[in-house]
N, CA, C and O atoms as a CHARMM CRD file, in Angstrom:
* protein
*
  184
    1    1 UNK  N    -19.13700 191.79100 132.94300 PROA 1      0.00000
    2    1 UNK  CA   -18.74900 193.14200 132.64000 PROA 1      0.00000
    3    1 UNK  C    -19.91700 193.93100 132.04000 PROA 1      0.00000
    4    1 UNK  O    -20.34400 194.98400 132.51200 PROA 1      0.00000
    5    2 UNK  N    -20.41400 193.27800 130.89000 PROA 2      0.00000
    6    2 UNK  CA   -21.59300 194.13200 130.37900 PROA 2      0.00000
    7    2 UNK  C    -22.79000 193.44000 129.90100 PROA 2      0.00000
    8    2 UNK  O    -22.99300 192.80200 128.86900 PROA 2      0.00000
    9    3 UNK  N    -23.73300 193.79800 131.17500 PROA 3      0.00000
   10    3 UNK  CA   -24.74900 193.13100 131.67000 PROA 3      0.00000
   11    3 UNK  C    -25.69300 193.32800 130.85300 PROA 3      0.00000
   12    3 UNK  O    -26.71100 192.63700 130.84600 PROA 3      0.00000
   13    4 UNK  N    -25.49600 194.21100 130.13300 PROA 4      0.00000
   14    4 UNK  CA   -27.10700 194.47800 129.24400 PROA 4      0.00000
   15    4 UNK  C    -27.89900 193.62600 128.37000 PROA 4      0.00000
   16    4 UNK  O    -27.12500 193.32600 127.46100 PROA 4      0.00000
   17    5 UNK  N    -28.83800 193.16600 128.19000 PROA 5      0.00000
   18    5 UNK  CA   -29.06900 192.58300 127.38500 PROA 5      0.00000
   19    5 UNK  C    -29.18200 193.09900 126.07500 PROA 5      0.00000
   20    5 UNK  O    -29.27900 194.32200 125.97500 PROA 5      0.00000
   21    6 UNK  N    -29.19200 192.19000 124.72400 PROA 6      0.00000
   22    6 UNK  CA   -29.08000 192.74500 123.59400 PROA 6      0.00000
   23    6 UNK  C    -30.08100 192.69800 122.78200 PROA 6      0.00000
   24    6 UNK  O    -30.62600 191.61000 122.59800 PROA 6      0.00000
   25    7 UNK  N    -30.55800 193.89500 122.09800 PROA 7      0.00000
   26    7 UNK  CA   -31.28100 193.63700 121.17600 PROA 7      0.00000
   27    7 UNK  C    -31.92800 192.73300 120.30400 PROA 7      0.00000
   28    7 UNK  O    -31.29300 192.22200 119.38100 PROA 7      0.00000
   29    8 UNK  N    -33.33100 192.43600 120.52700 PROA 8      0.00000
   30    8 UNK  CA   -33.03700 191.33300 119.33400 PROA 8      0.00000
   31    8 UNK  C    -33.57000 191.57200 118.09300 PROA 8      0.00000
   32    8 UNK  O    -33.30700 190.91900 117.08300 PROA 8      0.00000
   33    9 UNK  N    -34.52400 192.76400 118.18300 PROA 9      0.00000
   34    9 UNK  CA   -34.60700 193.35500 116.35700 PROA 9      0.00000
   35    9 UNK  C    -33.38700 194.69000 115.92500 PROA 9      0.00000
   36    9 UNK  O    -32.84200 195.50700 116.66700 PROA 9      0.00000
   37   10 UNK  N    -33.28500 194.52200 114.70300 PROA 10     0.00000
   38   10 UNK  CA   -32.25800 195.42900 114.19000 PROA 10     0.00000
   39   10 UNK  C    -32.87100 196.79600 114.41400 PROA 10     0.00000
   40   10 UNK  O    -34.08600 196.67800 114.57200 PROA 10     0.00000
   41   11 UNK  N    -32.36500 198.33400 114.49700 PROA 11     0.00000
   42   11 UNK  CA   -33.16900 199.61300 114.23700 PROA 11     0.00000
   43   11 UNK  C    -32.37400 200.20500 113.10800 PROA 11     0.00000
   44   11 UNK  O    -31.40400 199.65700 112.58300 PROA 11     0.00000
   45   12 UNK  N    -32.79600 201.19300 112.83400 PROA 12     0.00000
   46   12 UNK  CA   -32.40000 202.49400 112.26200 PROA 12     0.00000
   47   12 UNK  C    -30.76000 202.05200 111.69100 PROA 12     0.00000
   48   12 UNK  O    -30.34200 201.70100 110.58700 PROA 12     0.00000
   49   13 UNK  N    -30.19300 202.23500 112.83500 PROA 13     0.00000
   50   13 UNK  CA   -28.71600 202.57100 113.26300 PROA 13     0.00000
   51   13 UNK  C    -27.96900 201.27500 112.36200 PROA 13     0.00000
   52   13 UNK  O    -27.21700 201.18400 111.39200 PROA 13     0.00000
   53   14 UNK  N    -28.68300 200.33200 113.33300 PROA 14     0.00000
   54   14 UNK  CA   -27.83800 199.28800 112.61700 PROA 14     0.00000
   55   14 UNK  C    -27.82500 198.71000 111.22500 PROA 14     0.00000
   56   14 UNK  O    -27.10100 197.85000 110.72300 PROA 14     0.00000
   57   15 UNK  N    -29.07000 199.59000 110.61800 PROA 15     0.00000
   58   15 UNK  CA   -28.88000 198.83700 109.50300 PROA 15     0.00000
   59   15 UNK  C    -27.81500 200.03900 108.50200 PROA 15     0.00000
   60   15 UNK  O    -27.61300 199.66100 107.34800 PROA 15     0.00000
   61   16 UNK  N    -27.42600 200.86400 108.74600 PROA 16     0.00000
   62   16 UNK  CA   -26.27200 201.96700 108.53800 PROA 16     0.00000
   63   16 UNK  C    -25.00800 201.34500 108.61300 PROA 16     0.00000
   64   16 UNK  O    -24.07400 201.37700 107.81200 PROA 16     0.00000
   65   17 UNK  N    -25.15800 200.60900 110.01700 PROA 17     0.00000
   66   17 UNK  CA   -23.91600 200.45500 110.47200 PROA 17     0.00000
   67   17 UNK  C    -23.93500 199.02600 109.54700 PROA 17     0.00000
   68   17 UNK  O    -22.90200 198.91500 108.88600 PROA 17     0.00000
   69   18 UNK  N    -24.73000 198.11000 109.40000 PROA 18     0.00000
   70   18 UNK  CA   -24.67300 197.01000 108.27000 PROA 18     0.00000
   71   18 UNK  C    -23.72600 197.54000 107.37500 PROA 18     0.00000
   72   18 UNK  O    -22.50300 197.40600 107.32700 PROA 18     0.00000
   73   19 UNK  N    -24.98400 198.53400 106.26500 PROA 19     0.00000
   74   19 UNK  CA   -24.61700 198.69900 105.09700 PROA 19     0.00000
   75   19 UNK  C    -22.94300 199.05700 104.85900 PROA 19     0.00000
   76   19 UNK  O    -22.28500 198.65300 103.90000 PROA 19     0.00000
   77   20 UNK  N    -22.38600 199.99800 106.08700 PROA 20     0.00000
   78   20 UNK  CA   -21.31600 200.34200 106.45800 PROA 20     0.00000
   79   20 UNK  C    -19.80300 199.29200 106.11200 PROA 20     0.00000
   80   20 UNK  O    -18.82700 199.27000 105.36200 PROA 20     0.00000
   81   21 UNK  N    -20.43400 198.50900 107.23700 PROA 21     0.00000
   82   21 UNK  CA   -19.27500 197.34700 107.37400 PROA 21     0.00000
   83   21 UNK  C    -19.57600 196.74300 105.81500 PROA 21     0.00000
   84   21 UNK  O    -18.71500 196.68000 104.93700 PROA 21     0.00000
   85   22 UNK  N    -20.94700 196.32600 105.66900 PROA 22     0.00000
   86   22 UNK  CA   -20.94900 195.02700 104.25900 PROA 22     0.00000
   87   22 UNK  C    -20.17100 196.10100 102.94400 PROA 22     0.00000
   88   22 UNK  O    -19.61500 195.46300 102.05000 PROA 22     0.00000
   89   23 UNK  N    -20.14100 197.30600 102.85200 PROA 23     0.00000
   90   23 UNK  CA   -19.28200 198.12700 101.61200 PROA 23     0.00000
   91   23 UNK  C    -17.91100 198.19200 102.15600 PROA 23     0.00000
   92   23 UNK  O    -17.00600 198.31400 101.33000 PROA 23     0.00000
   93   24 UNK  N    -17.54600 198.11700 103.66100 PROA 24     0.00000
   94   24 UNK  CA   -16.42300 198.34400 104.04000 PROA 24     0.00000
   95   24 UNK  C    -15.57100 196.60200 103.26700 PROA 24     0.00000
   96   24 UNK  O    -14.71300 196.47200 102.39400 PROA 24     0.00000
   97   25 UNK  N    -16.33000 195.55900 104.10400 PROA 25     0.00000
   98   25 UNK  CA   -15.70400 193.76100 103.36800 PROA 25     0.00000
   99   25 UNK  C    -16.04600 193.97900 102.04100 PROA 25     0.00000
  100   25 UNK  O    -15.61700 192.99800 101.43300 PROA 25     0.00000
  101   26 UNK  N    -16.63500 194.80500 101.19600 PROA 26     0.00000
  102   26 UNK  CA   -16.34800 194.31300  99.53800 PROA 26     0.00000
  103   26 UNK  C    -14.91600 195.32600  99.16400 PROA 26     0.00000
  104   26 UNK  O    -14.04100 194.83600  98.45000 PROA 26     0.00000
  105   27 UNK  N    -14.79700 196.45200  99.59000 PROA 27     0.00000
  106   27 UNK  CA   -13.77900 197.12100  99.67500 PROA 27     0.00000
  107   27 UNK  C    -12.14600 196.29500 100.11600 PROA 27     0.00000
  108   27 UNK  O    -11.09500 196.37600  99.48100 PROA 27     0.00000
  109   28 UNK  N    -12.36400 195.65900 101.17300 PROA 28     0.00000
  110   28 UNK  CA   -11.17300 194.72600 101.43100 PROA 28     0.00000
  111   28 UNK  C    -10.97000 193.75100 100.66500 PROA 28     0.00000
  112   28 UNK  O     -9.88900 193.35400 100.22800 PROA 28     0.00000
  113   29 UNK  N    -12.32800 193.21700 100.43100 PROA 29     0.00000
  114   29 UNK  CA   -11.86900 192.00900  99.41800 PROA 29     0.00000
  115   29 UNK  C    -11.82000 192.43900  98.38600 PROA 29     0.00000
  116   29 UNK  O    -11.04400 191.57600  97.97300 PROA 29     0.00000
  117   30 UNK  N    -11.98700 193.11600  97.45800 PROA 30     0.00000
  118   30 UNK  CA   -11.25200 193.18800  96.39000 PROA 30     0.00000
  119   30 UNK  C     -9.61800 194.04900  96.41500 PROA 30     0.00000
  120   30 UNK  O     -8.80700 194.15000  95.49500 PROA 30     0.00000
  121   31 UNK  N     -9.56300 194.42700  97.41500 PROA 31     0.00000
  122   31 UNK  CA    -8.05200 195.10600  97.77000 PROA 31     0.00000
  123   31 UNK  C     -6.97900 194.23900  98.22900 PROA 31     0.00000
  124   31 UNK  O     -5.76300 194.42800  98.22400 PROA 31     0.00000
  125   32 UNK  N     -8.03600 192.72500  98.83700 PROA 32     0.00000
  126   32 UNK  CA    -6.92300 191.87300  98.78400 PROA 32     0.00000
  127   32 UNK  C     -6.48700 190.53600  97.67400 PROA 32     0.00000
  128   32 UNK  O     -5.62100 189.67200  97.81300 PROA 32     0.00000
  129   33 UNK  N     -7.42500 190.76200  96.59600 PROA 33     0.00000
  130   33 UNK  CA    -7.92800 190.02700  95.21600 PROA 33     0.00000
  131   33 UNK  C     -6.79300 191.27800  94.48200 PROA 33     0.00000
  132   33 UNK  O     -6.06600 190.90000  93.56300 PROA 33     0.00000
  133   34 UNK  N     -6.74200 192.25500  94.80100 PROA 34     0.00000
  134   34 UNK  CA    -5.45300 192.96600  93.69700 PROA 34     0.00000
  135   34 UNK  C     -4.42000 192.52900  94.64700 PROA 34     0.00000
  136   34 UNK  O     -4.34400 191.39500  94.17500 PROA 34     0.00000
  137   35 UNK  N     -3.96100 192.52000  95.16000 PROA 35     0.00000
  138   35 UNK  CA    -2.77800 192.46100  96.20000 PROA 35     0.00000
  139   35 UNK  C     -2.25900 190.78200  95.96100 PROA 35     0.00000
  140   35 UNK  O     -1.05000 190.57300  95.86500 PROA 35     0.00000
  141   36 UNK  N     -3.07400 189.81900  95.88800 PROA 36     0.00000
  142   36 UNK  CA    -3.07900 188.32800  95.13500 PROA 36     0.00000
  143   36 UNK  C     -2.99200 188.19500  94.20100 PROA 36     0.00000
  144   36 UNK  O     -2.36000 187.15700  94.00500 PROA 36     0.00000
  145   37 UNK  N     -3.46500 188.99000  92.70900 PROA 37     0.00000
  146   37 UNK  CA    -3.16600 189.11900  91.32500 PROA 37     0.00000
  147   37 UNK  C     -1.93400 189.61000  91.15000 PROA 37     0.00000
  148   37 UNK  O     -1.38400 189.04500  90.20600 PROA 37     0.00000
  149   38 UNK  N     -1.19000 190.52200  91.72400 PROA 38     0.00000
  150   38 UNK  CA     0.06700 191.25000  91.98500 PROA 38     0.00000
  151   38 UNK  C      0.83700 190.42400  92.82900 PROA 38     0.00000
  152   38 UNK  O      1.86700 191.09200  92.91400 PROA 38     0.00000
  153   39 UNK  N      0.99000 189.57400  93.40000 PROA 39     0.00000
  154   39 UNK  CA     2.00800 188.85100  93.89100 PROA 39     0.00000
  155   39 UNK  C      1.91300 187.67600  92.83100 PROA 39     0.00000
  156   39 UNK  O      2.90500 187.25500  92.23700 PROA 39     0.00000
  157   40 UNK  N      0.81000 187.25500  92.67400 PROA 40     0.00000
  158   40 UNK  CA     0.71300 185.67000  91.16500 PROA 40     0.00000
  159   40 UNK  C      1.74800 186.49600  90.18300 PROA 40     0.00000
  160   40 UNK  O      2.80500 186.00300  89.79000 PROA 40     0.00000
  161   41 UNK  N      1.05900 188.52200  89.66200 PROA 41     0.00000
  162   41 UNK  CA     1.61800 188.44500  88.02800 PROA 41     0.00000
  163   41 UNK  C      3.77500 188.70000  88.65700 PROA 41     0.00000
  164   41 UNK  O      4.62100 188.34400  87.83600 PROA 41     0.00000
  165   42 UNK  N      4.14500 189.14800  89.71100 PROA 42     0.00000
  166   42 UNK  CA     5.51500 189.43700  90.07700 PROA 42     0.00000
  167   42 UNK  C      6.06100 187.48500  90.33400 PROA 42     0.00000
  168   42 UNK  O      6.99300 187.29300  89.55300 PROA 42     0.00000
  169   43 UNK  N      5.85500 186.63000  90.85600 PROA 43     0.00000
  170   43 UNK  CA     6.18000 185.60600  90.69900 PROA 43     0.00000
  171   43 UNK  C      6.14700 185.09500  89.31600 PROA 43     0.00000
  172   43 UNK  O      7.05300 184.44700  88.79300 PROA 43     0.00000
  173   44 UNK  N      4.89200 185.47800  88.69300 PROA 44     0.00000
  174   44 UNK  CA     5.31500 184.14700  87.29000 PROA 44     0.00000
  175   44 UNK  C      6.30000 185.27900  86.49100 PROA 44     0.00000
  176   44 UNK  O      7.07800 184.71000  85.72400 PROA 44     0.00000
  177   45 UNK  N      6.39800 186.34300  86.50000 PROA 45     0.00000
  178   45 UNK  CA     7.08600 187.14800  85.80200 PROA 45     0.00000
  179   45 UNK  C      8.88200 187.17900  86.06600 PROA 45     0.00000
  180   45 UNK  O      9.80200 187.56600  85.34400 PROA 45     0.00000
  181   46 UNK  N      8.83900 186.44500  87.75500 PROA 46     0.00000
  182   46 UNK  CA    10.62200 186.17400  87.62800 PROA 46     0.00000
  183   46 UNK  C     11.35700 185.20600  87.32800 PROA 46     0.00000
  184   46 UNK  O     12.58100 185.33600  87.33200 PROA 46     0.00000
């Protein structure tokens, strides 16, 4: 399907699009580190 070959040094772009995604996974993981503290503190609390 898609024949192109790929890059093999990073440019410009991608290191945007890095920084992007790597703030986007610290953003999730700690959204799912509250979402796990909040189901632990509603269980030991019933």
């Amino acid at each position: 399907m898609n024949d192109k070959p790929r890059k093999a040094k990073a440019t410009k772009g991608d290191a945007g699009r890095e920084a992007r995604l790597k703030a986007a996974l610290k953003a999730n993981l700690a959204r799912r580190k509250a979402q796990a503290r909040a189901r632990k503190a509603d269980a030991d609390g019933s």
